[in-house]
C-alpha positions as CSV (number, residue, x, y, z in Angstrom):
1,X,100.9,148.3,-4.2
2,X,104.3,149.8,-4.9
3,X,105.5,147.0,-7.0
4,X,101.9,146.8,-9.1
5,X,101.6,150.1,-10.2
6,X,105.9,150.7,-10.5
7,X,105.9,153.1,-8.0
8,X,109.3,151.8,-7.1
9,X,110.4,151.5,-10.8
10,X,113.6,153.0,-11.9
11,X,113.9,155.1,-15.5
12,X,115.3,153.4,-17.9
13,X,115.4,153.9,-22.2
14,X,116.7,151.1,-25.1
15,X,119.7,152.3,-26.4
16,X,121.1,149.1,-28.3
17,X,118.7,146.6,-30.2
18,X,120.4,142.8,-31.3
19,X,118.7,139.6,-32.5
20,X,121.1,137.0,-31.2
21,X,118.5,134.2,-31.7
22,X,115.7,133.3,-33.7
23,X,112.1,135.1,-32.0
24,X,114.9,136.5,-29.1
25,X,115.9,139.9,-28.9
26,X,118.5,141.2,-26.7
27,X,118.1,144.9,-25.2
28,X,120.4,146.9,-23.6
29,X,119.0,149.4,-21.1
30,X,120.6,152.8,-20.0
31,X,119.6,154.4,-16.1
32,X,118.2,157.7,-16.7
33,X,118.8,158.3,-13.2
34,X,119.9,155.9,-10.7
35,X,120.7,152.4,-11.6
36,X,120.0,149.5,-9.9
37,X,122.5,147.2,-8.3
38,X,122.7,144.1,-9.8
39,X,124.3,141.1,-9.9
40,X,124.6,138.2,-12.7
41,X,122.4,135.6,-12.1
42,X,119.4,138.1,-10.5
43,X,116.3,138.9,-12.6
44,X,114.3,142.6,-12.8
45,X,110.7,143.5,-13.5
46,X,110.2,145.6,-17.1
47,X,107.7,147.7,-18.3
48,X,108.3,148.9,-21.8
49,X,106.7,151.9,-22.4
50,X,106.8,154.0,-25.3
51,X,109.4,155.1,-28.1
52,X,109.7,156.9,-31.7
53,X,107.4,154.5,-33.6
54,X,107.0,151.6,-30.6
55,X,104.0,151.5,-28.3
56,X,104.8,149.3,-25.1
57,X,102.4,147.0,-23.3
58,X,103.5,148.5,-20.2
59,X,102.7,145.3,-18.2
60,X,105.9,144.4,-15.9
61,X,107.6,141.1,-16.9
62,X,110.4,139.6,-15.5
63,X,113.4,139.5,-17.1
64,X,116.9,137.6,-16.5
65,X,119.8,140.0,-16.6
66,X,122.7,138.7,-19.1
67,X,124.8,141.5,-19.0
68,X,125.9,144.2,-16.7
69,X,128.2,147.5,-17.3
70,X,130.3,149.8,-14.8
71,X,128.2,152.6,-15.7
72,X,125.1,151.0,-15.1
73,X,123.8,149.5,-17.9
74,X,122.3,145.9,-18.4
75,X,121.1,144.0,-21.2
76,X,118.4,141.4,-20.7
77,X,117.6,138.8,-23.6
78,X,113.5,138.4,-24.4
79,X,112.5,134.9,-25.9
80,X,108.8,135.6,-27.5
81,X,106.7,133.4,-24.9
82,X,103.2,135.2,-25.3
83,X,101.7,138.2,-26.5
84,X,103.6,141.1,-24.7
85,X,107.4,139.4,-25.7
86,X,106.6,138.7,-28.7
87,X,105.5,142.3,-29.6
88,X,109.0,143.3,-28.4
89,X,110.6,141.4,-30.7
90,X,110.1,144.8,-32.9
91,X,111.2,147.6,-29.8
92,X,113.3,149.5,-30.8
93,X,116.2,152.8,-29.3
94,X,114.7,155.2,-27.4
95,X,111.7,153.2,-25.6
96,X,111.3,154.0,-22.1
97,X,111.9,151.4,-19.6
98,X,110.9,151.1,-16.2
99,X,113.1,148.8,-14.0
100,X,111.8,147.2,-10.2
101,X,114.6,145.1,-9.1
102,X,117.0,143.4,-8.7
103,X,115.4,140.4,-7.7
104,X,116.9,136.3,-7.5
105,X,119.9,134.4,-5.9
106,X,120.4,132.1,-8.4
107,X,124.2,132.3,-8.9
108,X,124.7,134.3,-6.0
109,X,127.5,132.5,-4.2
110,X,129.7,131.2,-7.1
111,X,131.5,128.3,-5.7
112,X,135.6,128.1,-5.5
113,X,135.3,124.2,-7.1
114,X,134.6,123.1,-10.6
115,X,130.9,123.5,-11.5
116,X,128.3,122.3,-14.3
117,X,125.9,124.6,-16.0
118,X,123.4,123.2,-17.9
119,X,120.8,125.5,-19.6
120,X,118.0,125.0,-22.3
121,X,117.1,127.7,-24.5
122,X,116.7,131.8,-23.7
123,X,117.4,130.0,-19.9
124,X,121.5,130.7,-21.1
125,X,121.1,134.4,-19.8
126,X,122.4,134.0,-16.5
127,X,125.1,132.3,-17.3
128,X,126.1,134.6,-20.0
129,X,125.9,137.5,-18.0
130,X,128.9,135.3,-15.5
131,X,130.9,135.0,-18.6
132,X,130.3,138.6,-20.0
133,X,131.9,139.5,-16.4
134,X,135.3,138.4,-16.7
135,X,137.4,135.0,-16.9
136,X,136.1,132.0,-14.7
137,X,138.1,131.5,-11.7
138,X,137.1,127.9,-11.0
139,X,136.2,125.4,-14.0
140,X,133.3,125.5,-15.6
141,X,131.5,122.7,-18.0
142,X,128.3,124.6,-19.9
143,X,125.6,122.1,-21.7
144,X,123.9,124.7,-23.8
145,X,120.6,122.7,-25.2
146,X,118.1,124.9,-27.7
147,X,116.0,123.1,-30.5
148,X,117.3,124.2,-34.0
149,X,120.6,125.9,-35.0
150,X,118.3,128.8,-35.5
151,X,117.0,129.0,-31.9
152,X,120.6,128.8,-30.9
153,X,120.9,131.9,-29.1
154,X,124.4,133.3,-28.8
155,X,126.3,130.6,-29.9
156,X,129.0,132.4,-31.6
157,X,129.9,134.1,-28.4
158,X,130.0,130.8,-25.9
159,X,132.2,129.8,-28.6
160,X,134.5,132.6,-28.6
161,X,134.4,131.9,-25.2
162,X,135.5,128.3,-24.8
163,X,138.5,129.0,-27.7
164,X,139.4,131.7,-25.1
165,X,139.1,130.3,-21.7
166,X,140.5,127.3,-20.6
167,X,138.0,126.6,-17.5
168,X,135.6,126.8,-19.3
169,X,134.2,124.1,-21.6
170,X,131.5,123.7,-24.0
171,X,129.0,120.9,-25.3
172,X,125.9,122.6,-27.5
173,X,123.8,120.5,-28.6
174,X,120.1,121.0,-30.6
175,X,117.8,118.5,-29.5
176,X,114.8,119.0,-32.2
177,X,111.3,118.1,-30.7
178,X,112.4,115.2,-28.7
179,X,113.3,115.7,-25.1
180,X,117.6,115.5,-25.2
181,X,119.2,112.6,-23.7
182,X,120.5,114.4,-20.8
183,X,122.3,111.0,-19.9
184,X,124.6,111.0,-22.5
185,X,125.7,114.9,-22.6
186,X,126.5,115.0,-18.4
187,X,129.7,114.1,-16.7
188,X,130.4,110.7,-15.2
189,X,128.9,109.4,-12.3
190,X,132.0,109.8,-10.8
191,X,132.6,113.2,-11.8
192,X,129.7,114.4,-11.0
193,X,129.9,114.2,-7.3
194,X,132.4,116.4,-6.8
195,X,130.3,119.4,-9.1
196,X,128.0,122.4,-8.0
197,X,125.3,122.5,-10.4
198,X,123.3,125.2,-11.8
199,X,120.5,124.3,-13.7
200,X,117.9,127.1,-16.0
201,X,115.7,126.5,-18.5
202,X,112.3,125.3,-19.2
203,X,110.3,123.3,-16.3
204,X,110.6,120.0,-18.6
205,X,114.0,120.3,-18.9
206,X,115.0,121.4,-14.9
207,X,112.9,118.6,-13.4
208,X,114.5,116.2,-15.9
209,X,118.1,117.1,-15.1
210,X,117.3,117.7,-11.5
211,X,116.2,114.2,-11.7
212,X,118.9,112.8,-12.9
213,X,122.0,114.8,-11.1
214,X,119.8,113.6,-7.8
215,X,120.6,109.9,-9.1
216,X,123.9,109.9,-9.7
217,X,124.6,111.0,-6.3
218,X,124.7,114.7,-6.5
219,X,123.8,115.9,-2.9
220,X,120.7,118.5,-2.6
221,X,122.4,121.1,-1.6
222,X,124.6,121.5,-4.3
223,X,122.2,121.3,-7.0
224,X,120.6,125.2,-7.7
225,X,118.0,125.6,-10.4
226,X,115.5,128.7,-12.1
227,X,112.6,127.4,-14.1
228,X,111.9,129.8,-16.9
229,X,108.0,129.5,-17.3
230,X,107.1,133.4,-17.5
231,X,104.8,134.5,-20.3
């Protein structure tokens, strides 16, 4: 009962509005009181409420964290899915935000190894909010897969980062409306053994490249993966 009616919800208000992506905005919220204590990788329940000219739907949705601050704040990244995201494509400073969470593991124990990300569309948040953090301390390889160069959220900034970083590398790649040939964008065989991967995105995609890292010899337990099918 506490979680459905937000009993347990901290205060939170939109105090920075961006539109890295086409039908994603990114929102970064302020604590009003306490904060919550996250980590990257871990996802929260929102309600957006009201602000100066928005009216929320003030149904909680969860949302993957892709930034964090020292003083509290964190930015989550909203790909319009149904009806509530897609009317806060238009929220705006000053809403009122009510935060349950920190919920997830996925990223929790980053290994000390080399490691491959792969992530299809808004399902880059997690990993963002690793890179936003700090520089790697293992090696990373990042396949970054969206549609069009327009759904391409963030790209200028995993950019930036690969130019900056030297463990971590970058293959983006837009795959249209035909599933990508996952195949042809992953390490060797070879290679791949010796990876931890981490695997978010649609349910298409995950099962897919789940699939495949299983094949090639990747053992179970080092294979982690988030399906992003929330409306």
């Amino acid at each position: 009962v506490r979680a459905d009616c937000g009993f347990a919800a901290q205060p939170y208000v939109v105090c920075q509005v961006q539109k890295p992506g086409k039908d994603i905005v990114e929102v970064v919220l302020k604590p009003l009181s306490q904060s919550i204590g996250a980590r990257p990788g871990q996802f929260v329940l929102a309600a957006f409420h009201d602000g100066p000219h928005f009216r929320g739907c003030r149904e909680f949705h969860p949302f993957t964290i892709s930034a964090l601050t020292s003083n509290g704040e964190l930015s989550l990244g909203i790909k319009a899915l149904g009806d509530c995201t897609r009317h806060l494509q238009t929220v705006e400073c000053g809403v009122s935000v009510r935060i349950q969470g920190p919920f997830g593991t996925f990223l929790a124990e980053q290994p000390t190894g080399p490691s491959l990300w792969i992530a299809g569309g808004i399902g880059i948040t997690p990993f963002l909010a690793v890179l936003r953090t700090g520089p790697l301390s293992h090696p990373v390889q990042l396949v970054y897969l969206y549609r069009t160069k327009e759904d391409a959220a963030y790209l200028d900034e995993l950019l930036a980062f690969a130019k900056a970083q030297p463990k971590f590398n970058l293959t983006a790649k837009d795959s249209g409306t035909n599933a990508p040939e996952l195949s042809e964008l992953l390490p060797k065989s070879s290679e791949l053994k010796g990876l931890d991967c981490f695997l978010c995105g649609p349910p298409g995609l995950v099962t897919a490249a789940v699939a495949l890292v299983l094949g090639q010899g990747v053992a179970a337990e080092h294979i982690h993966f988030e399906r992003f099918d929330f409306r």
